[in-house]
C-alpha positions in Angstrom: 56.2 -85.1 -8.1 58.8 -82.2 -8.4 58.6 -78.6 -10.0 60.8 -79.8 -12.6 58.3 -82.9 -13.8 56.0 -80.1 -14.6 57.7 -78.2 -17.0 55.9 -77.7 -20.1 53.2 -79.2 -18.4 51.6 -76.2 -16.2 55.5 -74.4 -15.3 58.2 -73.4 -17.4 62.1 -71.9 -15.9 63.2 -69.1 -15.6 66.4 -67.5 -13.5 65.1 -66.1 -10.4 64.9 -62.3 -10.4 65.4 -60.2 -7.1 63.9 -57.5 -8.2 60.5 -59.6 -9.2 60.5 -61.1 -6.6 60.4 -58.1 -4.1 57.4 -56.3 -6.1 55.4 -59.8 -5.7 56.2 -59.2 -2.0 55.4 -55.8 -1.6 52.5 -56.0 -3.5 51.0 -59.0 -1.2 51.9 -56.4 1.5 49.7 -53.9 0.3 46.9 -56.7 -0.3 47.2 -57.8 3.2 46.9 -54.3 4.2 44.0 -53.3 1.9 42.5 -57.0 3.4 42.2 -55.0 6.9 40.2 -52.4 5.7 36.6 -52.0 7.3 34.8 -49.4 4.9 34.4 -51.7 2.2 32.6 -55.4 1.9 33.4 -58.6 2.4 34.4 -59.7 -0.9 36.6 -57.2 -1.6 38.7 -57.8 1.8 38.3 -61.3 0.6 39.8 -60.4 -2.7 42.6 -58.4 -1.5 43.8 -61.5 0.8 43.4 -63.6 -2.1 45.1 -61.9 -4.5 47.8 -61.5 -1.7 48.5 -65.2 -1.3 48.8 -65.7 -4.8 51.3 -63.1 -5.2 53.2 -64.9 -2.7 52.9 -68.0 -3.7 54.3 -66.9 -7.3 57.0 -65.5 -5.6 57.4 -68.4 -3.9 57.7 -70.4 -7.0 60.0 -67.9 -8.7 62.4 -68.0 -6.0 62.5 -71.8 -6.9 63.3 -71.0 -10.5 59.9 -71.4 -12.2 56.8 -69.7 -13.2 53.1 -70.5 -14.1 51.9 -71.4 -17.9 49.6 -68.3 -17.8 48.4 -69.6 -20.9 46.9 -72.8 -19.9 44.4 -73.3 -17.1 44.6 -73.9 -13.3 47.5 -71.4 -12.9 46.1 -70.4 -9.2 45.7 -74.0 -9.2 49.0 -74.8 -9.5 50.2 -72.2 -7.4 48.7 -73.1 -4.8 49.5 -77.1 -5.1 53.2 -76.5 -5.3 53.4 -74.5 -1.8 54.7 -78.1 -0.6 57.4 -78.1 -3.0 58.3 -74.5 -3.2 58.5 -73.9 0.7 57.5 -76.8 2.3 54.1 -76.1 3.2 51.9 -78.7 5.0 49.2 -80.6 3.2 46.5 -79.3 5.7 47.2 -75.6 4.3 47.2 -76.2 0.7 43.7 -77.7 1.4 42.4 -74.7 2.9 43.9 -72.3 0.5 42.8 -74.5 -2.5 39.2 -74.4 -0.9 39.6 -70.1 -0.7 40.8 -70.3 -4.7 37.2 -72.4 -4.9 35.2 -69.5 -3.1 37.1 -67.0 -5.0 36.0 -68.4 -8.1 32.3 -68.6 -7.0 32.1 -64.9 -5.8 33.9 -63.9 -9.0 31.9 -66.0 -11.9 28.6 -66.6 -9.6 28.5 -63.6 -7.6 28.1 -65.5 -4.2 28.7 -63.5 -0.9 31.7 -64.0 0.9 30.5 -64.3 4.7 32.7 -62.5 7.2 34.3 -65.9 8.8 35.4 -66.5 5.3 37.3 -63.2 4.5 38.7 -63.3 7.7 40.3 -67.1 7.2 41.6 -65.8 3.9 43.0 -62.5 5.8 44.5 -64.8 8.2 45.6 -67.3 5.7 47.3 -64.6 3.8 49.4 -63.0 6.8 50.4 -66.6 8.0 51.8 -67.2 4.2 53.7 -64.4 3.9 55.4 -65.1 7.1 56.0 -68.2 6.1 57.5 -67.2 2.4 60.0 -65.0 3.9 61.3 -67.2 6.6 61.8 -69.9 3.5 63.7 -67.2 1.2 65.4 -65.4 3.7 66.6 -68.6 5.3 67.3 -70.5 1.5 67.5 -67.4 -1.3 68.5 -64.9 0.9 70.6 -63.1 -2.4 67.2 -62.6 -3.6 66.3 -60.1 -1.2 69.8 -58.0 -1.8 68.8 -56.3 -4.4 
């Protein structure tokens, strides 16, 4: 499978955009440093990782030249299941970060409670993908980050 076989499918083109692509950074920055804070519960430290690795895993995919469908299902989904093709993560990773999109998904629609090992993984999870997306753009789209 490549990025490109999914066009039209779950991703569509677009020209890489610096400037989006640093706000999707920064944001995921701010996630990962709302993830760290200990006044509030579980799921929303939970939350903020979450919402941090998905911010880099879209920018991830934007460097690449694509985006999500928004409009059709599974975009997390896809997101996530692309990190192999956008920056070459391992399997073993995308497993673990598909299984947090799961638990997100049941604390969100089923109210389940995020236990503490579990917010941490995602905190962790989160801070070991934003290393690894800027080691891949700054080593393969470093112009991105010039603007």
């Amino acid at each position: 499978m490549s990025l490109e076989n999914l066009i039209g499918i779950s991703l569509e083109a677009i020209e890489p955009d610096g400037a989006t692509i640093a706000r999707l950074l920064a944001a995921a920055e701010r996630n990962i440093a709302d993830s760290h804070a200990e006044n509030v519960s579980n799921e929303t430290r939970f939350d903020a990782a979450y919402k941090a690795i998905m911010q880099l895993a879209n920018a991830a995919l934007q460097a690449n030249g694509y985006r999500t469908l928004t409009s059709k299902p599974g975009h997390h989904m896809t997101m996530i299941q692309v990190l192999n093709l956008t920056i070459g993560l391992d399997r073993n990773t995308i497993v673990v970060l598909d299984a947090l999109r799961k638990q997100r998904n049941e604390s969100d629609y089923f109210g389940d409670i995020i236990p503490a090992s579990t917010m941490a993984d995602c905190v962790s999870h989160a801070e070991n993908l934003n290393r690894d997306v800027m080691i891949w753009i700054k080593a393969n789209k470093p112009e991105l980050l010039e603007e």
